[in-house]
FINU-218428 format. One line per 4 residues: number of its first residue (from 0); for each residue y, z, x negated of C-alpha. Coordinates in pm, 1 decimal, padded with zeros to 6 digits, always signed. Each point is the difference from the previous one (the first is absolute). Layout:
N
NUM> Y Z X; ...
//
This chain:
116
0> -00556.7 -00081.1 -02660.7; -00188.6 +00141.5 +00302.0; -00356.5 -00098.4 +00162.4; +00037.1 -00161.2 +00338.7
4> -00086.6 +00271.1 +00286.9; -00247.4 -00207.3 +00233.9; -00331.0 +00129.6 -00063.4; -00171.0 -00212.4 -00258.2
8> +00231.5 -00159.4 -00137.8; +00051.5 +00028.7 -00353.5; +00355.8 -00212.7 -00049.2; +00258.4 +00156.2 -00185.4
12> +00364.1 -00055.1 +00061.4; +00375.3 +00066.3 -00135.8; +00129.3 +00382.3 +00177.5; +00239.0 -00002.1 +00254.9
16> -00155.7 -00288.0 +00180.0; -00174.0 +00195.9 +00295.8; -00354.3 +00133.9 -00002.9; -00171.2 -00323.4 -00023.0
20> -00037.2 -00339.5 -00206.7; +00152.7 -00275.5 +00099.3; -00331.0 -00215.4 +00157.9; -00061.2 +00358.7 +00211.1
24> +00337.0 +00025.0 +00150.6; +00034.5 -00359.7 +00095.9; -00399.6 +00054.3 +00162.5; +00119.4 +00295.1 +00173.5
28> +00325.9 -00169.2 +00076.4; -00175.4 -00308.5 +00191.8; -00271.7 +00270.6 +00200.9; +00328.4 +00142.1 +00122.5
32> +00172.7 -00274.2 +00159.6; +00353.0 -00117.1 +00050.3; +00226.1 +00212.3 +00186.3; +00007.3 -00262.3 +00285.4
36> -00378.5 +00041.3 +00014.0; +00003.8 +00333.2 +00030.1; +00284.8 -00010.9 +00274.5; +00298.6 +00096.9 -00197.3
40> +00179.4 -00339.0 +00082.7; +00032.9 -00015.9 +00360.6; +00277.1 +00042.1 +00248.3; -00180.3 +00320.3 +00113.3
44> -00065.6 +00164.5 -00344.8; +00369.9 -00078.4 -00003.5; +00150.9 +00166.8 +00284.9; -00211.0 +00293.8 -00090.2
48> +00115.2 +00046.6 -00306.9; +00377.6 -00026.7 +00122.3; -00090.8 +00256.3 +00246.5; -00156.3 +00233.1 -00181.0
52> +00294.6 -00031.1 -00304.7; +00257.5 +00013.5 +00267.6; -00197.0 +00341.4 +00130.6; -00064.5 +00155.6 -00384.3
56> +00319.3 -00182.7 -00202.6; -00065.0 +00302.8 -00238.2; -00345.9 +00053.2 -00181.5; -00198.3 +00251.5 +00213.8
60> -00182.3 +00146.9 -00273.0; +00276.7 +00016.1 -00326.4; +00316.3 +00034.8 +00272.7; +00192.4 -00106.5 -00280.1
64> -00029.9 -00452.7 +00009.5; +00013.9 -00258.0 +00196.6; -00293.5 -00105.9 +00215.7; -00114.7 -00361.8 -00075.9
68> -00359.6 -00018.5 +00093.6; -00095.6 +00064.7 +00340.6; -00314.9 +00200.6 -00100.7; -00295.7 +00050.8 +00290.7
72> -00055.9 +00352.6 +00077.7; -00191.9 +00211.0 +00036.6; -00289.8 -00297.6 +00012.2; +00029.1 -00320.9 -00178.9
76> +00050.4 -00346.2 +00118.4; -00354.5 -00064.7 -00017.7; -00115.4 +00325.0 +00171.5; +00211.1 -00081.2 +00293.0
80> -00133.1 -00351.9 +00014.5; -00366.1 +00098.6 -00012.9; +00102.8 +00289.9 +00287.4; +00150.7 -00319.9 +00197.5
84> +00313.6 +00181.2 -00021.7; +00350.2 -00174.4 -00066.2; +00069.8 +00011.9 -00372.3; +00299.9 -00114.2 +00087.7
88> +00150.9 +00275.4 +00241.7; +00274.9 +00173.3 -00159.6; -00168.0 +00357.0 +00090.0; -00260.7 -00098.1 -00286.0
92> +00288.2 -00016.3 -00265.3; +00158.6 +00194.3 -00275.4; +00361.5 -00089.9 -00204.3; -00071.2 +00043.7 -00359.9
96> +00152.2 -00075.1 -00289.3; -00204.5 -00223.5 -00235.6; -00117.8 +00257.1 -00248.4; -00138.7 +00228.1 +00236.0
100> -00180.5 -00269.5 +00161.5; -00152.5 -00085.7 -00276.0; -00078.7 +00333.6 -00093.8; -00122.6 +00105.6 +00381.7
104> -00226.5 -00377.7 +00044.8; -00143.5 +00138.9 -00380.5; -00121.1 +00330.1 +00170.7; -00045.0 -00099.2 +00343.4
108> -00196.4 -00325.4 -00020.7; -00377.2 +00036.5 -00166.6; -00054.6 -00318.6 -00160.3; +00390.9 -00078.4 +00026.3
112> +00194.7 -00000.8 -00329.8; -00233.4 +00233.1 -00141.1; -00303.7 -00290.7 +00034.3; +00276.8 -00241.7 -00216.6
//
């Protein structure tokens, strides 16, 4: 068993379930949003992603997989939308291959995965 890791919370829960209980993910979960209401589900988010896949089919940072998640780069999605920038121009994209986008948003994003 491990303690949850949101601060002050003293639930434990089984290993190899994450880094929190299961009442903190689903709280962080629901302060997160859907992936439509974040923008993911649009016809733009779309052709952006097929752009930037079509540009990078390979992953740009392992060169070794396929590229199936149209990363933002170097800024994220919401940096470019607070600049008033188009998050979805294919100049603002990256082809990785899951892993290494998981890896890159864990590094890259304060308050991303690492805030799960």
């Amino acid at each position: 068993m491990r303690i949850c890791s949101t601060p002050g919370c003293p639930e434990m829960y089984p290993r190899g379930e994450g880094t929190r209980c299961t009442k903190c993910r689903a709280t962080a979960d629901k302060r997160r949003g859907t992936s439509t209401e974040r923008g993911y589900n649009t016809r733009a988010h779309r052709t952006f992603r097929n752009a930037v896949l079509e540009a990078d089919p390979i992953c740009v940072i392992c060169n070794k997989a396929q590229a199936t998640v149209a990363d933002h780069y170097p800024r994220s999605r919401k940096e470019l939308l607070e600049l008033g920038m188009n998050a979805n121009a294919p100049q603002y994209g990256r082809g990785l291959c899951k892993r290494c986008h998981d890896k890159a948003t864990a590094v890259e994003q304060p308050g991303g995965w690492n805030a799960r």
